[in-house]
N, C-alpha and C positions, 0 to 999 in steps of 0.2 A: 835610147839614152845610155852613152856609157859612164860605167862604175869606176869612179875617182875613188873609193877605199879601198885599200889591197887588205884582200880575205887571206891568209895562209893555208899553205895545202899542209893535211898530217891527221893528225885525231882529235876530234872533236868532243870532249869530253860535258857531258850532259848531265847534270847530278839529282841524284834520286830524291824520291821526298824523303825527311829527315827531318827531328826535331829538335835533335843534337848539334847548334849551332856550329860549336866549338869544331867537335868532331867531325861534321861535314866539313867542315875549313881545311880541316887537316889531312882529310880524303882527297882534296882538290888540291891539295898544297903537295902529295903521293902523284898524284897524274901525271902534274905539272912537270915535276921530277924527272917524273918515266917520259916526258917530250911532248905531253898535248900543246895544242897549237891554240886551240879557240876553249873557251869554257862558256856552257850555257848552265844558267841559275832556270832550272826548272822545277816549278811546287806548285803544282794544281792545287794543294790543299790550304795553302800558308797562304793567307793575307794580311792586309792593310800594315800594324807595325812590325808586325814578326816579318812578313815576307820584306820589308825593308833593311828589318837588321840583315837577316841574314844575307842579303844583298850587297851588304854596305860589308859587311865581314869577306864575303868573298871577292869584293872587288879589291879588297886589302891584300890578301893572297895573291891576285892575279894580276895587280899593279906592283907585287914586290920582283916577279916572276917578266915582267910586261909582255903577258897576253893579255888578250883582250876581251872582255867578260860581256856575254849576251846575255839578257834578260826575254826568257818567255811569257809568250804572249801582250805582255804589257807596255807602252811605252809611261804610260803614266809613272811606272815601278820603272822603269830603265834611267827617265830623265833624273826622276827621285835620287835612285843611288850613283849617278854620276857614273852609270854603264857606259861602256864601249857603245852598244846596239841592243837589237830587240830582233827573235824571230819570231813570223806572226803564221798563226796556223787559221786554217779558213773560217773560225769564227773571230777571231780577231781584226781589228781594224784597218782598214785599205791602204795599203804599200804607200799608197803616193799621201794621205794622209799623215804616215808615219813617217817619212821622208820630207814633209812639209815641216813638220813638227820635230825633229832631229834629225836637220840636213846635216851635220859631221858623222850621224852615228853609223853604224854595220848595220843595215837590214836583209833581214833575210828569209825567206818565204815558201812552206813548205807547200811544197807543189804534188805530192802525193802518185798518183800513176796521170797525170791529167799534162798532157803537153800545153793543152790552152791557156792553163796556167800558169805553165813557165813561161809562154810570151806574154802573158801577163806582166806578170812579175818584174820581166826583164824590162815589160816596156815604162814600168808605174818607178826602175829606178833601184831594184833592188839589187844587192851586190854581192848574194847566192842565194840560188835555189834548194831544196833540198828535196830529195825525189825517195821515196819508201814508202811502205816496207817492203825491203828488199828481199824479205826473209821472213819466216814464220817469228813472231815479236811477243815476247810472256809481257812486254809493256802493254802494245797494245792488240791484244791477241785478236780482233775483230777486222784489223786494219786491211785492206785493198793490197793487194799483192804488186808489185812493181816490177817489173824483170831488168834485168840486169841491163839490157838493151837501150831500156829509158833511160840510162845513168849517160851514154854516150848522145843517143838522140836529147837529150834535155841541151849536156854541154854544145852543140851544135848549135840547135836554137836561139839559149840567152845569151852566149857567147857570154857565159860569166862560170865561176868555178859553180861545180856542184855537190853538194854532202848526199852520202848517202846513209838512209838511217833506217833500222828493224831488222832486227835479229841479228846481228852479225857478230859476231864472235870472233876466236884465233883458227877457228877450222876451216873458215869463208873468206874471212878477209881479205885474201890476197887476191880472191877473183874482184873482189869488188873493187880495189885498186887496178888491176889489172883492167877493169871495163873503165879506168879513166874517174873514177872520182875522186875530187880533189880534197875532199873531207869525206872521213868516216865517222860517225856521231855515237856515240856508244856511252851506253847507262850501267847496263847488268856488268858487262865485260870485263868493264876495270872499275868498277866500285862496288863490286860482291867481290870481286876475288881478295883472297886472303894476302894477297901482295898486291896494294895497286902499285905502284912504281913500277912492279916489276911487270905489270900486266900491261900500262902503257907504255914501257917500252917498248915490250914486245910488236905491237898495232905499229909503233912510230917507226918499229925497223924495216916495217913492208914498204912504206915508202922511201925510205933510203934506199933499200933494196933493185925499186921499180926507176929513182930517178938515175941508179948505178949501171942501169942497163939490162934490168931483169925483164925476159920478153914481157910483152903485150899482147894483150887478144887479139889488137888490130894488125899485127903482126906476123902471129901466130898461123903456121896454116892450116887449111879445113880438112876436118874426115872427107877423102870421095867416097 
């Protein structure tokens, strides 16, 4: 099944748990600024009306901005705040489920180090994958290690964009671009530093950088 919603390539800005409505708003509204492309409302801890305000607040921000605001885990919470999409991680509900249930929305479905996943994914209709961690993660520091490799073999597979997400930072990120991901998903990165604006700039300008013609790894040639 091919993907009729266009995903944007750039940084995917993923926001931390927060209780400072306001202030989270205004972190995401700093991202936005500095060039993120996708914003995910992520709060494992925040439910039922809190996790809808702040929903509903960020979708304000991200519709003044027009990107397009993904709601984790839940579609329940995504259709609630009149979200773009929902990305669904492997306890969460079945792609084609959620695709049945908001056929205009961005799904998008972490796939982890597991290719059978991403045909999965690709085939239940999802319109990115998202393959991590890529990197040693203070998110989720137990996580399954992904190599940089699967970020190319994934995009092969679903033939749909792919985010890569854990660990990455400004010291990393260009390889991860550089291995073809089309989103970079980032929590700590640019919303602990003391400048996010100036922190997702920075991430947004590796891909300007790589669409200007900054080599490639596929490109690139090998040690003999």
């Amino acid at each position: 099944m091919t993907s009729e919603r266009a995903v944007p390539r750039g940084l995917y800005a993923v926001t931390p748990e927060s209780r400072d409505t306001r202030g989270l708003a205004a972190r995401v509204e700093a991202a936005l600024a500095g060039g993120a492309v996708l914003v995910q409302y992520r709060a494992k801890a925040a439910s039922g009306a809190f996790a809808l305000e702040q929903a509903r607040a960020l979708l304000e921000v991200c519709r003044a901005a027009r990107v397009p605001l993904i709601v984790n885990d839940s579609v329940d919470l995504a259709l609630a705040a009149g979200a773009d999409g929902v990305h669904l991680g492997r306890d969460d509900c079945d792609p084609r489920v959620a695709r049945a249930r908001f056929p205009g929305g961005i799904i998008g479905v972490s796939c982890y180090a597991d290719l059978a996943r991403v045909r999965a994914a690709a085939e239940a209709g999802a319109d990115y994958v998202a393959i991590g961690s890529v990197f040693a993660s203070s998110t989720k520091p137990a996580a399954v290690r992904a190599p940089l490799e699967l970020v190319r073999s994934a995009k092969a597979l679903a033939a749909r964009p792919v985010a890569a997400i854990g660990g990455i930072d400004i010291s990393n990120a260009q390889r991860v671009v550089e291995a073809g991901a089309d989103l970079i998903a980032l929590i700590t990165a640019v919303f602990d530093a003391p400048d996010v604006e100036g922190a997702a700039r920075e991430f947004t300008r590796l891909f300007d950088r790589t669409a200007a013609g900054a080599p490639h790894v596929r490109t690139q040639p090998q040690a003999i």
